[in-house]
KELO-828734 format. One record per residue: residue in one letter; x, y, z of N, C-alpha, C, O in turn. Coordinates in steps of 0.001 Angstrom, whole numbers, padded with zeros to 6 digits, always signed. Each point is the difference from the previous one (the first is absolute). Layout:
N
AXYZXYZXYZXYZ
...
END
This chain:
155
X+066512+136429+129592-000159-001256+000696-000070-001127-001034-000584+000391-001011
X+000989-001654+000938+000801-001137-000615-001664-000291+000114-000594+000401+001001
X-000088-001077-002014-000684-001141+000091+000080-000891-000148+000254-000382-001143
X-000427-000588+002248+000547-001727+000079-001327-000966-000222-001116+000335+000397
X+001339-001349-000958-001330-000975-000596+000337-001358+001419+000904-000836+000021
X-001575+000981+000605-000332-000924+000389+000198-001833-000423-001068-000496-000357
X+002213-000437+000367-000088-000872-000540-001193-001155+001278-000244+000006+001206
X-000224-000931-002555-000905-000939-000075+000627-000969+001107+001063-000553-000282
X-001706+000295+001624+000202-001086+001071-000760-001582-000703-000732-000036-000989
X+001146-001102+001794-000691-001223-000154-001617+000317+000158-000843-000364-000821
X+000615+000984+001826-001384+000588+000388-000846+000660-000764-001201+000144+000228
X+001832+000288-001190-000808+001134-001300-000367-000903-000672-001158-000230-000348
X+002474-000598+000008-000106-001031-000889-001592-000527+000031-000926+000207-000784
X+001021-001093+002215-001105-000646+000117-001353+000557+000091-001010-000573-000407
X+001055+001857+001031-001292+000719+000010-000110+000472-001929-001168+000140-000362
X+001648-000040-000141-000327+000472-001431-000430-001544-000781-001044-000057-000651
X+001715-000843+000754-000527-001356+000070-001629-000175+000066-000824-000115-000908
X+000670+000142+002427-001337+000202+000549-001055+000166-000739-000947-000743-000262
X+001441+002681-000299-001298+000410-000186+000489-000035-001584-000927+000428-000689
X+002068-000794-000115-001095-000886-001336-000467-001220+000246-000416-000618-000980
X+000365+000026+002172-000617-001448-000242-001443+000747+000133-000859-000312-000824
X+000623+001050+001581-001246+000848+000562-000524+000167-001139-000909-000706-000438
X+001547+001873-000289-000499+000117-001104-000702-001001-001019-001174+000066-000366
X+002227-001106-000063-000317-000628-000735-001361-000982+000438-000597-000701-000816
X+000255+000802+002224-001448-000826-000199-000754+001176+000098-001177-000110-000342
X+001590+001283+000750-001330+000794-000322-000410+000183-001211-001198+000084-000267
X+002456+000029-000915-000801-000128-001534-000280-001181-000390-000862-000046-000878
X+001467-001335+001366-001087-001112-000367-001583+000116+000519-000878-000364-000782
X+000609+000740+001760-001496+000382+000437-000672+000477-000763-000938-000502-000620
X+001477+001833+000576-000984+000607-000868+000277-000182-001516-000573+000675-000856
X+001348-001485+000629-000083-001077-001700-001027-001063+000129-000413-000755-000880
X+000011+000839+002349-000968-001365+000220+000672-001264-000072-000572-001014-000402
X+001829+001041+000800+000659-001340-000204+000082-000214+001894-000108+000964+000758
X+000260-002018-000403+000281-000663+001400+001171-000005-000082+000624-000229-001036
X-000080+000517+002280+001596+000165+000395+000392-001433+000806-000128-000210+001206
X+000697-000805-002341+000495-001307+000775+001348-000291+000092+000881+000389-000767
X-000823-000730+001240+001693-000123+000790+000742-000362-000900+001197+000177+000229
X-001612-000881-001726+000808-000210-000842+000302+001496-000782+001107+000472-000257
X-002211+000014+000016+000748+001342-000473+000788+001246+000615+000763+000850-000459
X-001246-001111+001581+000851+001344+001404+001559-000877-000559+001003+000586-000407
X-001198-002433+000556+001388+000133-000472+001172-000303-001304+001167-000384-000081
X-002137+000761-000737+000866+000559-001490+000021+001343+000353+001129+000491-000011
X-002054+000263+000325+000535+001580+000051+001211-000023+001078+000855+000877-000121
X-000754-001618+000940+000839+000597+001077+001519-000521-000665+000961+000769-000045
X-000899-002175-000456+001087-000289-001071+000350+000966-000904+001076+000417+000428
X-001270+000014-001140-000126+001281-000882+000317+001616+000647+000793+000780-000526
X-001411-000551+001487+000574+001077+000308+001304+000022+000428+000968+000745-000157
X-001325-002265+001025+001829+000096+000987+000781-000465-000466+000777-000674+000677
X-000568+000837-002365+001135-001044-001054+000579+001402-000726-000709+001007-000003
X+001651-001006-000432+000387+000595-000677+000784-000534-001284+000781+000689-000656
X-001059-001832+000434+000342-001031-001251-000883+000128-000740+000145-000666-001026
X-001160+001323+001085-000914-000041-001102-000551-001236-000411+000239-000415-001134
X-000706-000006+001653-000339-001571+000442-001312-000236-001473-000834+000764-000486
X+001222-002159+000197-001077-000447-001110-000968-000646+000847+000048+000111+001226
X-001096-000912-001946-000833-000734+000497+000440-000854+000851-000222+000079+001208
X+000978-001095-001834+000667-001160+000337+000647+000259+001049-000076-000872+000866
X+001005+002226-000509+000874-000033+001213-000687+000456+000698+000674+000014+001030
X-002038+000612-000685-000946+000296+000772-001161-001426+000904-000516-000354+001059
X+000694+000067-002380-000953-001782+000115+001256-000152+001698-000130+000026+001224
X+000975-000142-001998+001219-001246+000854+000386+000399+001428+000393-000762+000884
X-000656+002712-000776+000372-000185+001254-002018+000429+000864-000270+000288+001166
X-000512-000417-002174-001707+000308+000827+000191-001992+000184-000308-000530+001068
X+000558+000134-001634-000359-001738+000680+000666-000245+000967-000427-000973+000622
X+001614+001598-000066+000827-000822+000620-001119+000932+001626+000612-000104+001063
X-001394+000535-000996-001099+001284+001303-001011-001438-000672-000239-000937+000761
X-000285+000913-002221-001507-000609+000201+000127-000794-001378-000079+000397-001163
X+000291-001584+001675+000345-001340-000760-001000-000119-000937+000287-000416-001123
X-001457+000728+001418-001303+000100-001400-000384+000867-000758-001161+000013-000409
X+002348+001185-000048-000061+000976-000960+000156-000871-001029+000393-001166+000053
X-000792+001935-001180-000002-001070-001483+000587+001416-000731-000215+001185+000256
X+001041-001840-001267+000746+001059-000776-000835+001022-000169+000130+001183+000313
X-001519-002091-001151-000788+000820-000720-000473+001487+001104-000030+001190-000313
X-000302-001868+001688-000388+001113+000710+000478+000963-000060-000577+001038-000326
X+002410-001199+000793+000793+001188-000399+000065+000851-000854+000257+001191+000175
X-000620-002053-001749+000108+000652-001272-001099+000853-000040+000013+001036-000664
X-001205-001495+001499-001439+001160-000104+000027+001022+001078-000857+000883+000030
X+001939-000974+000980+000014+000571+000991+001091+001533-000355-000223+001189+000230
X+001280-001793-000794+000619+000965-000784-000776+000977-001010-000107+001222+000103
X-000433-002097-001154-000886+001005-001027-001086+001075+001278-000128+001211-000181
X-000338-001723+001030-001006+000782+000845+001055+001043+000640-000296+001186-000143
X+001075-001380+000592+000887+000938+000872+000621+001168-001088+000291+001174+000232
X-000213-001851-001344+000516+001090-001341-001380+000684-000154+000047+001163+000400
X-001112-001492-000804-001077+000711-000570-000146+000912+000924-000246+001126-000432
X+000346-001297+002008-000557+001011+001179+000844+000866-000564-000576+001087-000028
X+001769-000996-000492+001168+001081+000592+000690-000171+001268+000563+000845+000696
X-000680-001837-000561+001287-000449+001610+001305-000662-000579+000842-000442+000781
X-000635+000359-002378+001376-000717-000203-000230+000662-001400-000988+000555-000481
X+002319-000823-000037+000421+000186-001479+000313-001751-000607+000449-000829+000791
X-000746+000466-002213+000689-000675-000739+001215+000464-000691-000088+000781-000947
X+001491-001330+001477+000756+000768-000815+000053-000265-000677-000061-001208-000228
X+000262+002337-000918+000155-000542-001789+001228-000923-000320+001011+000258+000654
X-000935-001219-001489+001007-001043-000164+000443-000309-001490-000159+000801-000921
X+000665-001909+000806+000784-000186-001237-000948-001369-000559+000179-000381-001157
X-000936-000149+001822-001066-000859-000004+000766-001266+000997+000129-001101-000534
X+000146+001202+001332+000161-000719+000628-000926-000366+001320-001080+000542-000239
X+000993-001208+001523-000891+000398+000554-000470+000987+000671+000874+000386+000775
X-001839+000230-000679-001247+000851+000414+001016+000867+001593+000065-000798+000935
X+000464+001857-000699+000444+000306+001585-000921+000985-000110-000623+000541-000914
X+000723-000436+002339-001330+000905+001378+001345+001210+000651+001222-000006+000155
X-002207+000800+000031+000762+000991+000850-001140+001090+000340-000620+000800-000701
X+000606-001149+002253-000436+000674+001088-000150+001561+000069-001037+000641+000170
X+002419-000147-000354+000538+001167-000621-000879+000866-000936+000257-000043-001203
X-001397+000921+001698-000407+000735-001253+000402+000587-000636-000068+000081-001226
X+000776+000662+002260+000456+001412-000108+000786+000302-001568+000485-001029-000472
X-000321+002129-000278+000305-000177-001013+001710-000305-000368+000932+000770+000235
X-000878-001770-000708+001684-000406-000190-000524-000693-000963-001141-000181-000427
X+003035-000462-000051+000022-000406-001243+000869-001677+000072-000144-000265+001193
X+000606-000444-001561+000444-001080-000003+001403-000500-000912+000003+000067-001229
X+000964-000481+001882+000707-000626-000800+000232-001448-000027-000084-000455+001141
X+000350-000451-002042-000050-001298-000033+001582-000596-000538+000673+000533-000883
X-000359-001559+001530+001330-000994-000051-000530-000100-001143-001214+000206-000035
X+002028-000601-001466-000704-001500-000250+001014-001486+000010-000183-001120-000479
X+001284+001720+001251+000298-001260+000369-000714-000673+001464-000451-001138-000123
X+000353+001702+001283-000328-000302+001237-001688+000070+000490-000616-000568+000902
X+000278+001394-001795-001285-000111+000062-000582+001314+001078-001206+000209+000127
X+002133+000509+000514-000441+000892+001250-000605+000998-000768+000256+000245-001179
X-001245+000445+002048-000663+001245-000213+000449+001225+000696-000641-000047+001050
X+001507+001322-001015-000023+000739+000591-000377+001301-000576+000204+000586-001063
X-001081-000259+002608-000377+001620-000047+000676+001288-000503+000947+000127+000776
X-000909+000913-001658+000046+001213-000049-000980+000812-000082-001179-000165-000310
X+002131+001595+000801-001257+000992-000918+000743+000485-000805+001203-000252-000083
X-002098+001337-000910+001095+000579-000746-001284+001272-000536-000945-000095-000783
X+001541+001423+001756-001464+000739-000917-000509+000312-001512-001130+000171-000459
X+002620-000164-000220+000003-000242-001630-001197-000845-000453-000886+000384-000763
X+001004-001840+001460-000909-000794-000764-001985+000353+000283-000968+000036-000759
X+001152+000148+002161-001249+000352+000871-000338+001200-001026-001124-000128-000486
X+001982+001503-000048-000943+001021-000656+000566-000306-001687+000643+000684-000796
X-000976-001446+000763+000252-000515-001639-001054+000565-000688-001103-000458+000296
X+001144+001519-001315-001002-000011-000950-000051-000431-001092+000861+000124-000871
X-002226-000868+000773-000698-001265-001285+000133+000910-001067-000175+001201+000206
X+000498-001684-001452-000609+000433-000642-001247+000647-000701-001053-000410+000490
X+000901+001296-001485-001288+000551+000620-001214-000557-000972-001191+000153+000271
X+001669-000799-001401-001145-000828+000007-000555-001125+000519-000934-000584-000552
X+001503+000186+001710-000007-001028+000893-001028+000246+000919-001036-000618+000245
X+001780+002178+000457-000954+000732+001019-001317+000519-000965-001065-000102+000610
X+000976+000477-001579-001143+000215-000927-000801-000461-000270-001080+000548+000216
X+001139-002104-000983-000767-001301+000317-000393-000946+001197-001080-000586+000084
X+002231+000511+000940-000772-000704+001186+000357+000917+001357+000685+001001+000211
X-001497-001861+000567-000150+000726+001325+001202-001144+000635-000166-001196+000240
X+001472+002077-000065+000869-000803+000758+000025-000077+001885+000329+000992+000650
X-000754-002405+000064-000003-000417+001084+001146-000180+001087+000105+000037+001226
X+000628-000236-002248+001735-000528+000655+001085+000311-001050-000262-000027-001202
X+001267+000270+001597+001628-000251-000652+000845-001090+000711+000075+000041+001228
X+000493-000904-001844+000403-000729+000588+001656-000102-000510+000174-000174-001206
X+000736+000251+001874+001621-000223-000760+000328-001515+000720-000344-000485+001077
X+001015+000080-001983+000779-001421+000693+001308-000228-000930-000001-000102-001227
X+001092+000049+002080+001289-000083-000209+000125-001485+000106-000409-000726+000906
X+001142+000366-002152+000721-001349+000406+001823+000212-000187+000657+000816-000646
X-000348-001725+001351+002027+000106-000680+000485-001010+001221-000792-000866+000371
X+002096+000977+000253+000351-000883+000672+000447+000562+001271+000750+000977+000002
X-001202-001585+001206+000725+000616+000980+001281+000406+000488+000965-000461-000608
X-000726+001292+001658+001207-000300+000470+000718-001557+000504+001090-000556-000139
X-002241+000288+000714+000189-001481+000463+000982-001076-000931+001028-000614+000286
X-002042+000711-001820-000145-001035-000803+001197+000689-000747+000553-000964-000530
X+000228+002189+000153+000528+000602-000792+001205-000560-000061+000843+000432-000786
END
């Protein structure tokens, strides 16, 4: 018998939506932080982007819902949403700071003409082994890969 996967309706969509918004004030709670409508909506910007959105393009579309966000809020609202573990900073070339919703483990490639961020995986990089005086001396937390080159787009 064939096993078939079930594809993802508008309805999943939104119910999976839901319950990380769910989520995400249940771990502001018990961070002891208050769940205010400005932060339900940077997280909800962030999850439902797949641009990998910086501060600034987060600022631009949380003001256009609530005209009295201040950058800065965003910028502390982001660092808080990174520290929980509800987003990643993707690693960069030093340019500005992107968010991604996305825990799950993947890796990143970067334009550097266009500036886009897109998703891979690649299990190579995920079971990479450190060197071993690396692993010897510190206690490693994360691996992180980031590709830069040029898109198809930009090519």
């Amino acid at each position: 018998m064939k096993k078939t996967q079930a594809r993802k309706t508008d309805t999943d969509k939104i119910s999976n939506a839901d319950g990380a918004i769910e989520n995400f004030k249940a771990v502001c709670r018990r961070a002891g932080l208050r769940v205010t409508l400005q932060r339900v909506a940077v997280y909800e910007h962030i999850l439902g982007s797949k641009e990998h959105p910086s501060a600034t393009m987060v600022f631009e579309q949380v003001r256009k819902k609530y005209p009295e966000v201040s950058l800065d809020t965003v910028n502390r609202t982001l660092a808080t949403i990174t520290e929980l573990g509800l987003a990643n900073m993707v690693p960069g070339d030093g340019r500005a700071k992107r968010f991604d919703a996305d825990v799950a483990h993947h890796q990143h490639f970067c334009c550097v003409r266009c500036g886009k961020i897109y998703d891979f995986e690649c299990a190579e990089f995920e079971n990479m082994k450190l060197p071993r005086h690396i692993r010897e001396k510190f206690k490693v937390l994360t691996k992180t890969v980031f590709v830069q080159g040029i898109c198809d787009k930009c090519r």
